[in-house]
KOLNU-295157 format. One line per field, with one value per residue: residue in one letter; x, y, z of N, C-alpha, C, O, CB in turn. Coordinates in nm, 4 decimals. Glycine has a CB too. Example, Ala and Ser with C-alpha at 12.3 -4.5 7.8 and 13.67 -1.06 7.14 Angstrom:
<rs>
resn	[A, S]
n_east	[1.3190, 1.2850]
n_north	[-0.5690, -0.2250]
n_up	[0.7800, 0.7080]
ca_east	[1.2300, 1.3670]
ca_north	[-0.4500, -0.1060]
ca_up	[0.7800, 0.7140]
c_east	[1.3200, 1.2900]
c_north	[-0.3300, 0.0030]
c_up	[0.7800, 0.7870]
o_east	[1.4236, 1.3409]
o_north	[-0.3319, 0.1138]
o_up	[0.8465, 0.8039]
cb_east	[1.1308, 1.4084]
cb_north	[-0.4473, -0.0598]
cb_up	[0.9046, 0.5725]
</rs>
This chain:
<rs>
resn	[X, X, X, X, X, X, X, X, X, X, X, X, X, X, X, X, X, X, X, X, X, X, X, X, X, X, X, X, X, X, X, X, X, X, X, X, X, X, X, X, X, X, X, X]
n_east	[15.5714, 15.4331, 15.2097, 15.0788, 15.0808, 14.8599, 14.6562, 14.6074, 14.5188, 14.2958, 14.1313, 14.0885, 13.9834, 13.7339, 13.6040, 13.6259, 13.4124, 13.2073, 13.1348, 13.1153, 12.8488, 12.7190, 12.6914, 12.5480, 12.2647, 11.9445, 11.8032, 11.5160, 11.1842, 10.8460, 10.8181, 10.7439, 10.4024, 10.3104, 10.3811, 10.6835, 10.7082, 10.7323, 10.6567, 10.7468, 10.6658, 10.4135, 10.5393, 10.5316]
n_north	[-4.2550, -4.1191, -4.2428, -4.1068, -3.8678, -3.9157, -3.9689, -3.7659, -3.5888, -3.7075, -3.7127, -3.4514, -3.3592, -3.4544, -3.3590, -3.0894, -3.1235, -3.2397, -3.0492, -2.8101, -2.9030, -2.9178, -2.6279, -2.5605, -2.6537, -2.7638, -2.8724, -2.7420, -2.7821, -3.0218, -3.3338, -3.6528, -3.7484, -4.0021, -4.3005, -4.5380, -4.7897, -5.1036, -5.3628, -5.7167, -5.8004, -6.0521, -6.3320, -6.4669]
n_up	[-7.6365, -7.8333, -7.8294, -7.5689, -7.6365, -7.9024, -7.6724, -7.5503, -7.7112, -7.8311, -7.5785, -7.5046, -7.7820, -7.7196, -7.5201, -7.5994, -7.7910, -7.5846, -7.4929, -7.6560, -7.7301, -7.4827, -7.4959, -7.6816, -7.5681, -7.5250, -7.7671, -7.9588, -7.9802, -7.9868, -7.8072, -8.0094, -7.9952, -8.0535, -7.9430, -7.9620, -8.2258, -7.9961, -8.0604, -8.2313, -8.5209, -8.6543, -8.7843, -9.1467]
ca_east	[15.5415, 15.3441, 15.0624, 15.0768, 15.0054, 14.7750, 14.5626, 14.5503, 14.4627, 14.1801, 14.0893, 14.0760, 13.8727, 13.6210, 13.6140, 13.5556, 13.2763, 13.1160, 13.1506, 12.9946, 12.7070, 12.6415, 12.6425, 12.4078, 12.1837, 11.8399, 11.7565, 11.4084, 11.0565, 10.8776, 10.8275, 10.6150, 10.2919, 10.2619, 10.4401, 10.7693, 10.6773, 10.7860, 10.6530, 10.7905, 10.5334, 10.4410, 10.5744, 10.4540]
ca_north	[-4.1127, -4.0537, -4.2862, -4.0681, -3.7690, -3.9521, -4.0174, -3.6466, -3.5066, -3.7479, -3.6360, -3.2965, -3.3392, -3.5031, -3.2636, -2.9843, -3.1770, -3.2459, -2.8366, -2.7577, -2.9675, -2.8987, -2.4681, -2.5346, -2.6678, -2.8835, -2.8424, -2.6794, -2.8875, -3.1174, -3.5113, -3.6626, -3.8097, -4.1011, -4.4189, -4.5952, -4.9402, -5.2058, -5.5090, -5.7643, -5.8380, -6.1660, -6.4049, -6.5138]
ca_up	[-7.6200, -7.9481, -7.7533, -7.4629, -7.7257, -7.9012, -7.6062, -7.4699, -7.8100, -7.8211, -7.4734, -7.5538, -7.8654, -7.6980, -7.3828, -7.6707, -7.8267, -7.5312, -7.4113, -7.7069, -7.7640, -7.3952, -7.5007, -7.7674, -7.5037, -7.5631, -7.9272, -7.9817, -8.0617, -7.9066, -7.8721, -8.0765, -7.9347, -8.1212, -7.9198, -8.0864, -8.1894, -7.9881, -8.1062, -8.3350, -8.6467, -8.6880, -8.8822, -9.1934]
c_east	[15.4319, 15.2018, 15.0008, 15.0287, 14.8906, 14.6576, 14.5172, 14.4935, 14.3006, 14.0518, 14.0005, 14.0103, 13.7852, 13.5514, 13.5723, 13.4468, 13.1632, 13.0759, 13.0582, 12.8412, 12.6509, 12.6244, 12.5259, 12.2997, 12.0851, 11.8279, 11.5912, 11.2964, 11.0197, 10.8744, 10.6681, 10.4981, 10.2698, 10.3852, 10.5354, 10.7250, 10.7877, 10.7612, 10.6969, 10.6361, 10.5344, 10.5115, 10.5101, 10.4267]
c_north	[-4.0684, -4.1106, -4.2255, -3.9210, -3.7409, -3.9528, -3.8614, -3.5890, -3.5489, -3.6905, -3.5076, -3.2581, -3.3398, -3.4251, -3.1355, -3.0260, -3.2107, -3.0911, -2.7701, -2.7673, -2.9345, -2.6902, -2.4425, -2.5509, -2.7761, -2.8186, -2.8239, -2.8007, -2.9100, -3.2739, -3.5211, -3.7469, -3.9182, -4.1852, -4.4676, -4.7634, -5.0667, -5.3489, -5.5442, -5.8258, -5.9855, -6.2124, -6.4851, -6.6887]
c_up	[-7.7178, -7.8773, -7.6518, -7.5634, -7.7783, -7.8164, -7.5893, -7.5891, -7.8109, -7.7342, -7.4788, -7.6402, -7.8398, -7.5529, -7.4669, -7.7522, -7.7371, -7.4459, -7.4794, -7.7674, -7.5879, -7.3614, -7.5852, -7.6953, -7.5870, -7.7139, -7.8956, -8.0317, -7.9238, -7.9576, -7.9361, -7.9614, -7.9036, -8.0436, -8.0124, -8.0386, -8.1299, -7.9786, -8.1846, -8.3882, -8.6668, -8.7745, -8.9655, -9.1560]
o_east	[15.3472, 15.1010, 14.8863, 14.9152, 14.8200, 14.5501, 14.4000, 14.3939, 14.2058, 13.9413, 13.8812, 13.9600, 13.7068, 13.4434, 13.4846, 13.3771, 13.0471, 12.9964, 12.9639, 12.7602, 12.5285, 12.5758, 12.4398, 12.2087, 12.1207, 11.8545, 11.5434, 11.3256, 11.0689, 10.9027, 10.5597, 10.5349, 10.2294, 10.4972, 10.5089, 10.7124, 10.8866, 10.8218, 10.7234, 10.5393, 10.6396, 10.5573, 10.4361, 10.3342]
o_north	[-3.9863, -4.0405, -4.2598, -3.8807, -3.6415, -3.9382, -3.8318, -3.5229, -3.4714, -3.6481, -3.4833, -3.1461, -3.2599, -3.4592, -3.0668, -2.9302, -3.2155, -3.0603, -2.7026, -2.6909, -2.9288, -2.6330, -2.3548, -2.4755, -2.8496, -2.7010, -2.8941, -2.8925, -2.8777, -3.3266, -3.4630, -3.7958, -3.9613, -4.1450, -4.4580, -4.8279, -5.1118, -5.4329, -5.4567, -5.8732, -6.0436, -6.1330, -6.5716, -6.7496]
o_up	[-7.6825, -7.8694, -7.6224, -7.5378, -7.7611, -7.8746, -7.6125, -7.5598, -7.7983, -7.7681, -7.4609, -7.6311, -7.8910, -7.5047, -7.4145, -7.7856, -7.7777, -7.3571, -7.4380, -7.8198, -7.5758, -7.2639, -7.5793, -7.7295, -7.6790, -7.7389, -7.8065, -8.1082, -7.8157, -8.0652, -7.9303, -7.8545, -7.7956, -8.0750, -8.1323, -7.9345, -8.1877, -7.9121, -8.2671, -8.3287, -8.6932, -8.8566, -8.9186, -9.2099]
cb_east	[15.6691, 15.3816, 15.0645, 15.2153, 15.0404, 14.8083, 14.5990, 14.6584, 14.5433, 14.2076, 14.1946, 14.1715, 13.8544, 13.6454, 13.7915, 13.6417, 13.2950, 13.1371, 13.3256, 13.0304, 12.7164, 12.7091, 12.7558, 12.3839, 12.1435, 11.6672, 11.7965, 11.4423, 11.0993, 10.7958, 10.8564, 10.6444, 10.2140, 10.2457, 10.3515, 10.9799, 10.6254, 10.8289, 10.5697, 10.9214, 10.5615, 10.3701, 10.6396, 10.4825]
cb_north	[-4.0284, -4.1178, -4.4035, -4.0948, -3.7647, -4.0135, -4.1211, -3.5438, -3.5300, -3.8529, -3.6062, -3.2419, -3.3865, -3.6596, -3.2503, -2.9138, -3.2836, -3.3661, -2.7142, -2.7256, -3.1784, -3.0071, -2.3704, -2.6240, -2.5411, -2.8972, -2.9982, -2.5619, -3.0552, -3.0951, -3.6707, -3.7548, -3.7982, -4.0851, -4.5045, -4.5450, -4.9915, -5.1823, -5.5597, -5.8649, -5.7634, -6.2056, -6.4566, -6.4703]
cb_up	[-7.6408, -8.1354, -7.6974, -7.3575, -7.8016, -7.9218, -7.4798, -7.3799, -7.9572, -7.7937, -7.4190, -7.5917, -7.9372, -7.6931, -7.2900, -7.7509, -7.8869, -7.4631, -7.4487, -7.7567, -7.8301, -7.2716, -7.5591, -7.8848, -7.4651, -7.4552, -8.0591, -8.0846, -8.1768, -7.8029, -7.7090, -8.2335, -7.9792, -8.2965, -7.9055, -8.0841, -8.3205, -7.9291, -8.1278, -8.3066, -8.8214, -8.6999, -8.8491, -9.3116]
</rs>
């Protein structure tokens, strides 16, 4: 029973974390310009 508690609380946390990160909406800015690197650097 306590696992069956456990689980819904979890639930429920995560059902109000995702409620309110989706009221805050997009966060403000923008992207940057500049490309993220994806090459690996040689080796010496």
């Amino acid at each position: 029973m306590r696992a069956l508690i456990a689980a819904a609380t979890g639930l429920a946390v995560a059902l109000v974390l995702v409620f309110t990160i989706t009221a805050m909406g997009t966060p403000s800015g923008g992207t940057s310009p500049k490309p993220l690197l994806t090459t690996v650097p040689a080796h010496p």
